[in-house]
N, C-alpha and C positions, 0 to 999 in steps of 0.2 A: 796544599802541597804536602808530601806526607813527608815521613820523620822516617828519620834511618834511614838505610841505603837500600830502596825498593824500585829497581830501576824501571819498573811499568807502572810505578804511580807516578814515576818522574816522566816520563814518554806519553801518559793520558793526559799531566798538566801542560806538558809540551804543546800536544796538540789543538788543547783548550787554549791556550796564548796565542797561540795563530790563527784561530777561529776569531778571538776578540781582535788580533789586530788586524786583520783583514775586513771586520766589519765598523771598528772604528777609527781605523786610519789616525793615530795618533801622531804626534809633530814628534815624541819622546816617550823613549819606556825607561825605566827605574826601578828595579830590584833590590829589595831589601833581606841580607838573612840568607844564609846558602840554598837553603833548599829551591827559596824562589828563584835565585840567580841559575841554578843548575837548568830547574825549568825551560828558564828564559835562553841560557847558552845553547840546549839542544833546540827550543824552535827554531832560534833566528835565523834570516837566512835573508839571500839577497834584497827583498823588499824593505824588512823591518827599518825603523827610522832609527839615529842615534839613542845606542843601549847602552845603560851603566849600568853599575853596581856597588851595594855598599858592603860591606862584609862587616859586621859588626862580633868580630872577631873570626880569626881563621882556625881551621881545625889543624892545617899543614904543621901552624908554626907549635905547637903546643901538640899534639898527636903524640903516640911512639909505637913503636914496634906494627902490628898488620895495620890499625887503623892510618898510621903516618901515612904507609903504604897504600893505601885505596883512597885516604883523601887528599894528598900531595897532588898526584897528576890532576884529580877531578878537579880541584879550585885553581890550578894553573889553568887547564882545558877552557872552563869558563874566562878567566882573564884574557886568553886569547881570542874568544870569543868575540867579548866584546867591548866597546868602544873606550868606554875609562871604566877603571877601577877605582874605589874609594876605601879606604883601609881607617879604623880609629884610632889606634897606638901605632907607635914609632917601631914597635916588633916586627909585627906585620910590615908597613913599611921598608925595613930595610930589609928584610926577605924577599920580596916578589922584587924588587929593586933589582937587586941581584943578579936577575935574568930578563926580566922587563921592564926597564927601568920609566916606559916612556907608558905604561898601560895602567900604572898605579896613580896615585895621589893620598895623601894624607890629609885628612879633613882638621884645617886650622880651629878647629872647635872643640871642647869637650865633649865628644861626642853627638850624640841628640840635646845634650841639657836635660833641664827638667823644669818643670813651669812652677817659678818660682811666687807667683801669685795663690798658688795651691801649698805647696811645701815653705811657709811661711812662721815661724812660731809666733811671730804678732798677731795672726791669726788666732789664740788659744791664751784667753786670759788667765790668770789664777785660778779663777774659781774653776773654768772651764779641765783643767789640766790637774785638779781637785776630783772633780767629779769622775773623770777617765780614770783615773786610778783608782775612786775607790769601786766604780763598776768592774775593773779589775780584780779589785781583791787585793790593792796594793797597800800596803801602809805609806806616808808620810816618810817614812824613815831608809824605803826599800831602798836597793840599788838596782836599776833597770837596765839585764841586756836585752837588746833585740836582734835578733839575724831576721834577716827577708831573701825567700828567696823559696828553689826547690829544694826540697828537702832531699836534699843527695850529694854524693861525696865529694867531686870535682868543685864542688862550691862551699867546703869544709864544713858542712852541717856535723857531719861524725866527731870531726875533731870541736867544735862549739859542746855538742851535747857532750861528751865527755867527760871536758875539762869542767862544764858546768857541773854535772854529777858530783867529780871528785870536791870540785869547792863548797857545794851545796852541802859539805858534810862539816862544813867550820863555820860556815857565814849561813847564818837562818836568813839574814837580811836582802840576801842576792837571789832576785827573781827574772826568770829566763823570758819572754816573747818569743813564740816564734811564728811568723807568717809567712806560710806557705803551705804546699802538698807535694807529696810525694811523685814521683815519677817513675813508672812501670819498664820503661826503656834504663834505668839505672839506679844501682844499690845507692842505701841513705849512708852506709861507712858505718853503721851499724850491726852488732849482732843480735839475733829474735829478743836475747837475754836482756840489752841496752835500753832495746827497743822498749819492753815492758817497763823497765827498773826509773824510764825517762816520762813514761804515762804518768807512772804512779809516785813521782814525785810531784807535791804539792803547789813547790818553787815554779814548775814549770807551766806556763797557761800555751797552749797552744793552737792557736786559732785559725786554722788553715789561711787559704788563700783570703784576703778582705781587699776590697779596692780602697777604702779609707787610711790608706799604711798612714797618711801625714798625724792622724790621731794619736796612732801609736808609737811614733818618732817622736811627737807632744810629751812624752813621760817617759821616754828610755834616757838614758845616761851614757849607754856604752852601745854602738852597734858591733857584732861582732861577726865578721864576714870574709872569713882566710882560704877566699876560690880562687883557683888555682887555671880557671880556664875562662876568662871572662874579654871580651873588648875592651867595653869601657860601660862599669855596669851600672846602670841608672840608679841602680838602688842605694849605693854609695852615694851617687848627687844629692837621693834627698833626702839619705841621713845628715848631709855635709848642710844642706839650704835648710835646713831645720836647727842648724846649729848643734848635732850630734856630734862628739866625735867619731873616728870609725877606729877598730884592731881590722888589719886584713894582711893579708900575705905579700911580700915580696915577688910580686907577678905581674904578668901584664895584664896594663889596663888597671888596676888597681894600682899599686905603687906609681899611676901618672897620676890620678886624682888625690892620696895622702900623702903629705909632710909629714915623712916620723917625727914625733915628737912636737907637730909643730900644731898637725888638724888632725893626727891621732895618733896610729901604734903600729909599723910597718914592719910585718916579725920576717926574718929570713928561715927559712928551712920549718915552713910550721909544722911543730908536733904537740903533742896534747901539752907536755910538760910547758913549752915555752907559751901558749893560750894560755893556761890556767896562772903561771908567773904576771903575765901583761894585764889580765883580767885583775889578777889580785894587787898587782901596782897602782893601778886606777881607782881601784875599789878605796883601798889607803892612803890616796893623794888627791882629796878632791881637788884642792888648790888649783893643783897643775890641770887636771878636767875643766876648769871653769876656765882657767888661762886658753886654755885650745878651743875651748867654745866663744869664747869674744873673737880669739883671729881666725875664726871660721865664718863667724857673720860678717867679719869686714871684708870676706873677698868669696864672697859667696853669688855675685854679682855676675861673674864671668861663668856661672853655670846656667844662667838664662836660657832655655831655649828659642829666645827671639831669636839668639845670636846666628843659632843654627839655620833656622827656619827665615830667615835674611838672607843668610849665604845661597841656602838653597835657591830660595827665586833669582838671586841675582846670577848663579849659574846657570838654570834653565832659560832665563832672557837671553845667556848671552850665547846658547847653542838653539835657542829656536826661532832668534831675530834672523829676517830674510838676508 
């Protein structure tokens, strides 16, 4: 499906969905992710069998100014489309409520979850969480943030490297992780200057995209992830299933998965100034770190994704029983 608003790569997926459902004749279609959904709302047509969708976050509710504009009607357009809608946050939710009250649903779940048999720290003995850091390059003594994610603005990477910079100039002991890559469709919130001044610091290890994140969750301390356009973002579940706390922004989808103060650090209005204060609170309080990492293992249980992937079959038995 392509990315961005390219409405004849959307009109050739289209016609590829119809192609396949005409020749597999399925009981149920399920989209996931706007792009796919759009796809799917331009094939269907009187044949298709019952079509959902999940939107794992809306651009409508969070948009402004032209893009509001061009994505408001198209994920309404789709909602009318077709047959339910499934929304992750309660933002989303009561927006499309509003006008379609009966085309929505709100998924009783944290979202997808996340497999908590993977993102496990019992997984990662001593030695093992020993060895990870010093193939790092960590000392014994560091203080470990990690962000995960793409390295671009809407998901406050600019504001993380920043705040990191400015603290990295008092605290030798705080070293950055970052896992991810950048994305060509949108700026990092950085300028060329940042950019360089963030390589060529030391403190910072940067390791593009890696599928093993649960390693690297194994020796952070602080995840720090202040996005500002998210669902419900997985990468948060398995800083939280690992026993991380999380710093993240006051937004949706986030602010449903942390307890300020309780499973981490829920800043309102984030800017560099108020990161680098929350960073350097935590940094100064292990105490209170370790207090948030015990009541994170003990309700870590409800981000399972059996729970999700339960729900799911027991929906689709109960729309594809004769």
């Amino acid at each position: 499906f392509p990315r961005g608003f390219k409405l004849f790569g959307y009109l050739k997926a289209a016609k590829a969905i119809k192609q396949i459902v005409e020749a597999e004749e399925p009981d149920l279609i399920h989209a996931h992710f706007s792009g796919a959904i759009l796809a799917l709302a331009l094939a269907r047509n009187k044949t298709f069998p019952t079509s959902l969708a999940t939107f794992h976050g809306m651009n409508a509710t969070v948009s402004k100014g032209l893009s509001k504009l061009v994505t408001t009607p198209v994920e309404y357009f789709c909602i009318s489309r077709l047959d339910q809608s499934y929304v992750l946050n309660k933002e989303d939710f009561d927006a499309v409520s509003k006008t379609m009250p009966s085309k929505v649903s709100l998924l009783p779940t944290p979202g997808c979850g996340c497999t908590l048999h993977k993102f496990n720290p019992a997984n990662f003995s001593q030695v093992e969480v020993r060895k990870i850091r010093s193939d790092l390059g960590l000392q014994p003594s560091d203080f470990v943030l990690i962000f995960i994610g793409r390295t671009v603005h809407f998901k406050g990477y600019g504001l993380v490297a920043k705040a990191f910079l400015e603290l990295s100039k008092f605290h030798r002991s705080l070293k950055l992780l970052i896992l991810g890559d950048a994305d060509p469709l949108h700026p990092s919130g950085l300028s060329p200057e940042e950019e360089l001044e963030l390589k060529a610091n030391p403190n910072c290890i940067s390791l593009g995209y890696r599928a093993e994140v649960d390693r690297f969750l194994a020796v952070s301390d602080l995840m720090v992830f202040p996005s500002v356009k998210e669902g419900i973002p997985v990468c948060i579940m398995e800083a939280l299933a690992m026993g991380v706390p999380v710093l993240t922004a006051n937004s949706r989808g986030c602010n449903s998965l942390v307890e300020n103060g309780k499973t981490g650090f829920v800043v309102d209005e984030c800017d560099v100034k108020k990161i680098e204060r929350t960073i350097e609170f935590a940094f100064e309080n292990p105490d209170i770190l370790d207090a948030m990492k015990q009541r994170i293992l003990t309700e870590r249980n409800k981000l399972n994704r059996k729970v999700y992937v339960d729900y799911q079959v027991e929906l689709y038995k109960s729309l594809c029983s004769p």
